[in-house]
Chimera marker file (.cmm) of the C-alpha trace (Angstrom):
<marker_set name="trace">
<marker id="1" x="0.000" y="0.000" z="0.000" r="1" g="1" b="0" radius="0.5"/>
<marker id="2" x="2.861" y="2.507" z="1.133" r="1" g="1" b="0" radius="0.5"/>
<marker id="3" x="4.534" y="1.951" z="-2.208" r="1" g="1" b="0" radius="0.5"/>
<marker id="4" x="1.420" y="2.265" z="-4.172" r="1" g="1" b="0" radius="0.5"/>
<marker id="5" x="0.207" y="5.176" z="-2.440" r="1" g="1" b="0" radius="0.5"/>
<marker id="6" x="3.638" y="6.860" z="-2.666" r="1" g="1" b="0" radius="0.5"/>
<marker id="7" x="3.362" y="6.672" z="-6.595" r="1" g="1" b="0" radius="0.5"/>
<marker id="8" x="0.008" y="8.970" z="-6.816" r="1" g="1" b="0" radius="0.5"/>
<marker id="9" x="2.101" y="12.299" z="-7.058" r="1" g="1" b="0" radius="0.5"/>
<marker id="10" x="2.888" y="11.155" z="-10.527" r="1" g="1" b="0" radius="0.5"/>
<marker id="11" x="-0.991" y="10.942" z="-11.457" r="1" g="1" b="0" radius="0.5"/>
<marker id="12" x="-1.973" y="14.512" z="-9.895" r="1" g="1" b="0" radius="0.5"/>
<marker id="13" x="-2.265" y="17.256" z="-13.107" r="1" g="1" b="0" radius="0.5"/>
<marker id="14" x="-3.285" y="20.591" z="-10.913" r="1" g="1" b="0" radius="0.5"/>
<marker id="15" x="-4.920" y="23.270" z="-13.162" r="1" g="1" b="0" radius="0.5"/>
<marker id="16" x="-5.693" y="26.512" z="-12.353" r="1" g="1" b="0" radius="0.5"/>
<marker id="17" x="-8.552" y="28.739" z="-14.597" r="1" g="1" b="0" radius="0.5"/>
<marker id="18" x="-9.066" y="32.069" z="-12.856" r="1" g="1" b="0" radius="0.5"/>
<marker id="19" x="-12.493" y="33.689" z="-13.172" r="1" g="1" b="0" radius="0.5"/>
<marker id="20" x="-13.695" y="36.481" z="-11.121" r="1" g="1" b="0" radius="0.5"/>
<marker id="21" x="-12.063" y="38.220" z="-8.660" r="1" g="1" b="0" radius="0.5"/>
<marker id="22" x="-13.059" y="40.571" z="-5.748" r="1" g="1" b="0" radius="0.5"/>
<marker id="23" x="-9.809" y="42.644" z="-4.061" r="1" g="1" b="0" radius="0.5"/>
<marker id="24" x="-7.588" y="39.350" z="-4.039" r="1" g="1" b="0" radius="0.5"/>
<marker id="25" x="-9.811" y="37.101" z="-4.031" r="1" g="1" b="0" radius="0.5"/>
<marker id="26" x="-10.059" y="34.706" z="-6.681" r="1" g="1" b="0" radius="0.5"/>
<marker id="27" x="-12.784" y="32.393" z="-8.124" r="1" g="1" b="0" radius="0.5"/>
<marker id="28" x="-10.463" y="29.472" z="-9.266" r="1" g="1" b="0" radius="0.5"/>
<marker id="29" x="-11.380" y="26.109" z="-10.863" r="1" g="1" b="0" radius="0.5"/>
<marker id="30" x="-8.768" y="23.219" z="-9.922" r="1" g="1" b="0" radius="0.5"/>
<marker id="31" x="-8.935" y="19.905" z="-11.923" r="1" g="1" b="0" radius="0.5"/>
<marker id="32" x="-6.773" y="16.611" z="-11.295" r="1" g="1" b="0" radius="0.5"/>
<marker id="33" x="-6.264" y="13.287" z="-12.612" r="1" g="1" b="0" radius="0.5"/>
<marker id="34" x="-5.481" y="9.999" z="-10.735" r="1" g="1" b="0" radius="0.5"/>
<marker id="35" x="-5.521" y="6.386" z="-10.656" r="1" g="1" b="0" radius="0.5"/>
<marker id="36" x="-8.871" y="5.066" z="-9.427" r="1" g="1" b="0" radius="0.5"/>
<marker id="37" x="-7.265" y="1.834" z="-8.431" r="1" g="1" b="0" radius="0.5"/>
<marker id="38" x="-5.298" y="3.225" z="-5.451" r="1" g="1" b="0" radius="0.5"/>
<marker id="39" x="-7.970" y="3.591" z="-1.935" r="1" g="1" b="0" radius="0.5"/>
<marker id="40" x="-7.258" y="7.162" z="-1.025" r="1" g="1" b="0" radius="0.5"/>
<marker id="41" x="-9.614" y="9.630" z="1.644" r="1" g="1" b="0" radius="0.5"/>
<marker id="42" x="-9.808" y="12.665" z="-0.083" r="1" g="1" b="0" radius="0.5"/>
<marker id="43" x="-7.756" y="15.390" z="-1.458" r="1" g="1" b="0" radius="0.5"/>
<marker id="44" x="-5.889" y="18.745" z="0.169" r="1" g="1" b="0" radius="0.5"/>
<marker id="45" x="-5.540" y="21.595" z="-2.177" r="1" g="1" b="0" radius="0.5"/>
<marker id="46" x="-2.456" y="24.276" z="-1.143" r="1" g="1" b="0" radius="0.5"/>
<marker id="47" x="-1.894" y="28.035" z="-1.996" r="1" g="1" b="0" radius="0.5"/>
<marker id="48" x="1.785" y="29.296" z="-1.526" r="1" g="1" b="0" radius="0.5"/>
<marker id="49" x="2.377" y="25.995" z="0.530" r="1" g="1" b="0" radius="0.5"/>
<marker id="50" x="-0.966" y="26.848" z="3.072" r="1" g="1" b="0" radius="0.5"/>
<marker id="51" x="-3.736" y="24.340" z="3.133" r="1" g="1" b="0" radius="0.5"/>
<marker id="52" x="-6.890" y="26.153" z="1.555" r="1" g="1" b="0" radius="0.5"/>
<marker id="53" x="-9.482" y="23.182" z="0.763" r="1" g="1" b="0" radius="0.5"/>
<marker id="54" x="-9.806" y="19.662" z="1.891" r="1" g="1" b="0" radius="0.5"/>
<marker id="55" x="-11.851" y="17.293" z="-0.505" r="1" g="1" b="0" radius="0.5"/>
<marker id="56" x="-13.398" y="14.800" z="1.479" r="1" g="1" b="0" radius="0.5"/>
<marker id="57" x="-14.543" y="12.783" z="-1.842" r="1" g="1" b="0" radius="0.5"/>
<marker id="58" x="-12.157" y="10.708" z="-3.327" r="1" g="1" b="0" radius="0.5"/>
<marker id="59" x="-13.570" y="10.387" z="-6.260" r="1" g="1" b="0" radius="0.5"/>
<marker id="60" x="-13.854" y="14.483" z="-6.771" r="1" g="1" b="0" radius="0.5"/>
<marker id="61" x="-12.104" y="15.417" z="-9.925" r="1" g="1" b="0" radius="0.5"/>
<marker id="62" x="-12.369" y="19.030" z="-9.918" r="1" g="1" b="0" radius="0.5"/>
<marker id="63" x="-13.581" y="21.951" z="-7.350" r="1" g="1" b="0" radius="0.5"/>
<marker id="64" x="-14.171" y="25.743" z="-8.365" r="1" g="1" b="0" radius="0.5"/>
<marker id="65" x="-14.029" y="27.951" z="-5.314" r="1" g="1" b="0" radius="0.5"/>
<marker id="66" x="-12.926" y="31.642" z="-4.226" r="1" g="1" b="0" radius="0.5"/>
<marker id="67" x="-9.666" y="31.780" z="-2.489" r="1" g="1" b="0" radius="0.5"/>
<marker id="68" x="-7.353" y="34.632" z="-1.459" r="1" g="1" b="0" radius="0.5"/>
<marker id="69" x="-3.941" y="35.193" z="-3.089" r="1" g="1" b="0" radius="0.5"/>
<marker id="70" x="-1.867" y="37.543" z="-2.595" r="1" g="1" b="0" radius="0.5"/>
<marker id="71" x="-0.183" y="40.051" z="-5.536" r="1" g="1" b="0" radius="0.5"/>
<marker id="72" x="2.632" y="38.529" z="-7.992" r="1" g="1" b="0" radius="0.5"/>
<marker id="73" x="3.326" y="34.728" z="-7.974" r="1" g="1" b="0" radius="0.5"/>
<marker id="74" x="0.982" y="31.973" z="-6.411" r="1" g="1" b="0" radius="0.5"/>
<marker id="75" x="2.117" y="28.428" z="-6.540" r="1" g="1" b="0" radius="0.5"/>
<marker id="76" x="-0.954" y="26.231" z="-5.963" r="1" g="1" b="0" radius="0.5"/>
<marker id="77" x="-0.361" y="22.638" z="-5.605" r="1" g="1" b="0" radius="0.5"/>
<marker id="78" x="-2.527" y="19.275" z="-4.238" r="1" g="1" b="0" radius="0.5"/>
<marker id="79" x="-1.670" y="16.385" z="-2.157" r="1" g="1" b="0" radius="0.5"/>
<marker id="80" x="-3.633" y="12.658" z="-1.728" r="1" g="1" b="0" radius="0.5"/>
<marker id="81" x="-4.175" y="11.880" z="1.305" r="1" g="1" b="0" radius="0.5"/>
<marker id="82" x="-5.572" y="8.075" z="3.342" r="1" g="1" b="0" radius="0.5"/>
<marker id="83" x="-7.746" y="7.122" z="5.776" r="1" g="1" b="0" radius="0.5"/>
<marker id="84" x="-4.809" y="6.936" z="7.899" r="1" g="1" b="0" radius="0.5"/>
<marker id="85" x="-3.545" y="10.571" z="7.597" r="1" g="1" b="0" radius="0.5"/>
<marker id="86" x="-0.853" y="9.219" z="5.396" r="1" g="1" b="0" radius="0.5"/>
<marker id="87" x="-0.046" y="12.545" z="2.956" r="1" g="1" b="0" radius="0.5"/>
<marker id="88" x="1.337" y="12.180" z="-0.509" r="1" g="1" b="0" radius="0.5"/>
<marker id="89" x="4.085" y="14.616" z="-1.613" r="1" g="1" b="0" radius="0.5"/>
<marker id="90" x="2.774" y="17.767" z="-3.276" r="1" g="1" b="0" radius="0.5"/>
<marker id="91" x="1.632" y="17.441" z="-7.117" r="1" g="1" b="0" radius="0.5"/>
<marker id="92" x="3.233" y="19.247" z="-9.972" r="1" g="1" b="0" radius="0.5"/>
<marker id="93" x="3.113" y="23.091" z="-8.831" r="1" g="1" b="0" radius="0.5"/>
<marker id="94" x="1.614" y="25.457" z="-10.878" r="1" g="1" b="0" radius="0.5"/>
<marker id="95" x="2.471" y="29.426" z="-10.649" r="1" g="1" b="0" radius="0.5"/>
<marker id="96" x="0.028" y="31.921" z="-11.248" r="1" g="1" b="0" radius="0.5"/>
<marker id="97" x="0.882" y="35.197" z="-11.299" r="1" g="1" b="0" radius="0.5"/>
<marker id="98" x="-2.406" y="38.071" z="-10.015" r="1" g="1" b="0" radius="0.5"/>
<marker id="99" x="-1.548" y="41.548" z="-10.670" r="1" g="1" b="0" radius="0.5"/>
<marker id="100" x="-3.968" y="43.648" z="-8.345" r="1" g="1" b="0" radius="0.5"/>
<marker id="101" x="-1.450" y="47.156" z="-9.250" r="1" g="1" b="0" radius="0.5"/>
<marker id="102" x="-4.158" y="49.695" z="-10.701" r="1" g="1" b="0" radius="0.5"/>
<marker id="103" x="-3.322" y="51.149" z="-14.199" r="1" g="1" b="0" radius="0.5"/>
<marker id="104" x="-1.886" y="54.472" z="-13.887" r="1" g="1" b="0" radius="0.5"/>
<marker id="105" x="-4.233" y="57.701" z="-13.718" r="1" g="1" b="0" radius="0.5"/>
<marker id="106" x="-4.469" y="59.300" z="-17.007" r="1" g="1" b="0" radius="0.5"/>
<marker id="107" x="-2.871" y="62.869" z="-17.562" r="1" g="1" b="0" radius="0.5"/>
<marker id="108" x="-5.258" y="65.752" z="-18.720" r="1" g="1" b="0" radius="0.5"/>
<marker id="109" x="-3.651" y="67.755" z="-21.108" r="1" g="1" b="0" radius="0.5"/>
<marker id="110" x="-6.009" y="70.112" z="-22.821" r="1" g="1" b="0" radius="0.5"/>
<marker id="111" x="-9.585" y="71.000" z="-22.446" r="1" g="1" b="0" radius="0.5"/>
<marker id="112" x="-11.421" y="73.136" z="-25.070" r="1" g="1" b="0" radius="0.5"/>
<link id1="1" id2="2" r="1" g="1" b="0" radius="0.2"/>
<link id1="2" id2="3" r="1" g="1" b="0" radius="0.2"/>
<link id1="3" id2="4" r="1" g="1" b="0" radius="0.2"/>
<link id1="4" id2="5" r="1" g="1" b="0" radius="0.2"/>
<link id1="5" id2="6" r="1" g="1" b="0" radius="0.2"/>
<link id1="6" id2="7" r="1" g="1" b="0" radius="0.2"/>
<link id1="7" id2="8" r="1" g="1" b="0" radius="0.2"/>
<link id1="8" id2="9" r="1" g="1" b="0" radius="0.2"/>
<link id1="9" id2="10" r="1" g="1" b="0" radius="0.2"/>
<link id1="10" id2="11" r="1" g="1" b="0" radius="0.2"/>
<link id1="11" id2="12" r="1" g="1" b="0" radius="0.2"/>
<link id1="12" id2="13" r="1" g="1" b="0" radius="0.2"/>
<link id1="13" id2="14" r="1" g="1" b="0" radius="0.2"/>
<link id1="14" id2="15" r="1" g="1" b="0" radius="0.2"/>
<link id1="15" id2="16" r="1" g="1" b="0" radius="0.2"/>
<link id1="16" id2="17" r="1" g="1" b="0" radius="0.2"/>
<link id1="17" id2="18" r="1" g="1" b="0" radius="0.2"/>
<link id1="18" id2="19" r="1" g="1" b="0" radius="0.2"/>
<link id1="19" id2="20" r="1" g="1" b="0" radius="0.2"/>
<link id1="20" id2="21" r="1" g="1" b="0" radius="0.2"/>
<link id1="21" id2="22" r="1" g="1" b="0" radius="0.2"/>
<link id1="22" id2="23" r="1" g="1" b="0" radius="0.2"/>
<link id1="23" id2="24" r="1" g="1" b="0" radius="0.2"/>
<link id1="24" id2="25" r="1" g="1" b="0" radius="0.2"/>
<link id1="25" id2="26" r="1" g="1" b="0" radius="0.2"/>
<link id1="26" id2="27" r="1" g="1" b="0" radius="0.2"/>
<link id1="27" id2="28" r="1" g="1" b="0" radius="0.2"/>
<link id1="28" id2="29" r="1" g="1" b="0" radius="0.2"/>
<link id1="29" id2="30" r="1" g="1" b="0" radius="0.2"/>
<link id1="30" id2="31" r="1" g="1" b="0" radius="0.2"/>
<link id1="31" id2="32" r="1" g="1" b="0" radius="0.2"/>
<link id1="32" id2="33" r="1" g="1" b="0" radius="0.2"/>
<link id1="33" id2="34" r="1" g="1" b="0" radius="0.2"/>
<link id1="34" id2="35" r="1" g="1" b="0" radius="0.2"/>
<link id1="35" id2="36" r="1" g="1" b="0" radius="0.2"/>
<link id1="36" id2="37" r="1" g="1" b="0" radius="0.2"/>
<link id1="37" id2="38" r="1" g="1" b="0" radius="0.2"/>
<link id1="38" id2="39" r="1" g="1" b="0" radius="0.2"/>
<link id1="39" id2="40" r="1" g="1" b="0" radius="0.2"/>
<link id1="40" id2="41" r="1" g="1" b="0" radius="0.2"/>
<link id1="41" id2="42" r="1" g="1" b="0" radius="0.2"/>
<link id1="42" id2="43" r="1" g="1" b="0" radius="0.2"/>
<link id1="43" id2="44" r="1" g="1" b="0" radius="0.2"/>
<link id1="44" id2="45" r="1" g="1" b="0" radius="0.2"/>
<link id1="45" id2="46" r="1" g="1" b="0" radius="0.2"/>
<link id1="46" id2="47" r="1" g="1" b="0" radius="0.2"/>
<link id1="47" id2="48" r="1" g="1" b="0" radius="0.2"/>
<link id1="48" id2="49" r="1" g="1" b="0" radius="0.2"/>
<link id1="49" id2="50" r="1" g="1" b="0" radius="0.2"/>
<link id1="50" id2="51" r="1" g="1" b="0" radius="0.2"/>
<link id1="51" id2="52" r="1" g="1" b="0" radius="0.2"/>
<link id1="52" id2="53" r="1" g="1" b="0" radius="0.2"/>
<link id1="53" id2="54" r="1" g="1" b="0" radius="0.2"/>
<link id1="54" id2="55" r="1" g="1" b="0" radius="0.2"/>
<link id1="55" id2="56" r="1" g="1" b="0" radius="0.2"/>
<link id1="56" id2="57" r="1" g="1" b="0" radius="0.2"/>
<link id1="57" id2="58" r="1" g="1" b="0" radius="0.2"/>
<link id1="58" id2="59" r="1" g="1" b="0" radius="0.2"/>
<link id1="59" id2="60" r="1" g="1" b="0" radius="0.2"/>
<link id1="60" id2="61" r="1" g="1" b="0" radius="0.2"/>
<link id1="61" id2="62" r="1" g="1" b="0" radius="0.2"/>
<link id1="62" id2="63" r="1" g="1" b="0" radius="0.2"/>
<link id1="63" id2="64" r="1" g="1" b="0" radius="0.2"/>
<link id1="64" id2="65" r="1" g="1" b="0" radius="0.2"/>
<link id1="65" id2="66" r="1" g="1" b="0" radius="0.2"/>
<link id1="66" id2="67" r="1" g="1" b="0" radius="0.2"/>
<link id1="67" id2="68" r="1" g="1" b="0" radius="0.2"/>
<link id1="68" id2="69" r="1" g="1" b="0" radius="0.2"/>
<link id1="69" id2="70" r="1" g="1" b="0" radius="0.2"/>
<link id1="70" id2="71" r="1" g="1" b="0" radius="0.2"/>
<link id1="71" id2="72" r="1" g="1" b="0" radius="0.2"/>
<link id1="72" id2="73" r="1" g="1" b="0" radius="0.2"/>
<link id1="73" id2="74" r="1" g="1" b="0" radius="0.2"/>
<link id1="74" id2="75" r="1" g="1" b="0" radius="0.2"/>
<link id1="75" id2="76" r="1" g="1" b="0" radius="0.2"/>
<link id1="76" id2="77" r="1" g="1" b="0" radius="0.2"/>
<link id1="77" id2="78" r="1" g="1" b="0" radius="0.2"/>
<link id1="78" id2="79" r="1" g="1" b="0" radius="0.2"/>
<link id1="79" id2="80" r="1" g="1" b="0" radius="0.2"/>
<link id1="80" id2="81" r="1" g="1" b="0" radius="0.2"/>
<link id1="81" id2="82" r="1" g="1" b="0" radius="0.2"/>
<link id1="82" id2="83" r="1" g="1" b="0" radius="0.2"/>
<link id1="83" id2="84" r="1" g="1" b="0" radius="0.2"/>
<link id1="84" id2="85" r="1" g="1" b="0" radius="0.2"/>
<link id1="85" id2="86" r="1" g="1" b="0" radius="0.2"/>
<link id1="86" id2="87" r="1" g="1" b="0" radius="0.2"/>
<link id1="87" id2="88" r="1" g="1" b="0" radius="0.2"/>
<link id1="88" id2="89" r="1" g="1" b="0" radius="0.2"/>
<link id1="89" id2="90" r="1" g="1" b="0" radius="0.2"/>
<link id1="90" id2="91" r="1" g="1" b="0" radius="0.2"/>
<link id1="91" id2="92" r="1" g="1" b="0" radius="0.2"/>
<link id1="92" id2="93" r="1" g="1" b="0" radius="0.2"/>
<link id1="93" id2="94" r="1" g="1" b="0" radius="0.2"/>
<link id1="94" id2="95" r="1" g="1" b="0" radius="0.2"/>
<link id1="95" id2="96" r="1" g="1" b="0" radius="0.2"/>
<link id1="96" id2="97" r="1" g="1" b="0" radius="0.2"/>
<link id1="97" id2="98" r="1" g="1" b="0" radius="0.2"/>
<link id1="98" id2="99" r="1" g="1" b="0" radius="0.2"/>
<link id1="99" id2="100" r="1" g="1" b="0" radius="0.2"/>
<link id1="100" id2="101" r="1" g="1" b="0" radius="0.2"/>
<link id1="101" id2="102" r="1" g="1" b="0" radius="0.2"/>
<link id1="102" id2="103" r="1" g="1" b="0" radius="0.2"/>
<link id1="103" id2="104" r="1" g="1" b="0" radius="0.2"/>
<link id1="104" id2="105" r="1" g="1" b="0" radius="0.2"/>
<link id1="105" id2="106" r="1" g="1" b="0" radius="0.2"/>
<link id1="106" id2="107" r="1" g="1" b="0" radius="0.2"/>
<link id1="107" id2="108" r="1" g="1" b="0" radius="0.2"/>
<link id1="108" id2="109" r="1" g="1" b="0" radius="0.2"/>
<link id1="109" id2="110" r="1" g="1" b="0" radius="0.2"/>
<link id1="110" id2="111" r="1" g="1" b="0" radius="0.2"/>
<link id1="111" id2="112" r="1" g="1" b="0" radius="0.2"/>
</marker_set>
């Protein structure tokens, strides 16, 4: 089993789609793959290495949710995890990068 399990990081394909945002937060849809074969409890989805979202559902394949990032580069990632509390090691890591700067204020330069 500890083999098995230990192979799932392989499987795990993180995506990141953002939608919608409101000051930094962000409507985000995540989507993994995995084998089906291998008994796992649920799933734990990570922003800048801090748990955000535990799955519950093993069989959950994707989960769109708001989340708060913070301004330049996000690294989101997911881990498997077993009835036990055994934890897999983190997926492939994807970077986003949220730029909440404003543009800059235009400059009035004649009125007739």
């Amino acid at each position: 089993m500890k083999r098995i399990f230990s192979l799932i990081v392989f499987f795990i394909i993180f995506t990141c789609v953002f939608t919608a945002h409101a000051g930094n937060g962000k409507v985000i849809t995540a989507s993994w793959t995995y084998p089906e074969d291998i008994e796992i409890a649920g799933f734990r989805l990570y922003a800048n290495h801090k748990l955000v979202q535990t799955f519950e559902d093993p069989a959950l394949r994707e989960w769109t949710g708001r989340i708060w990032v913070k301004d330049g580069d996000n690294i989101f990632g997911i881990t498997a995890y077993t009835a036990d509390g055994l934890e897999s090691a983190f997926s492939n890591e994807v970077i986003v990068n949220y730029d909440f700067t404003p543009p800059a204020a235009p400059i009035l330069t004649e009125i007739e």
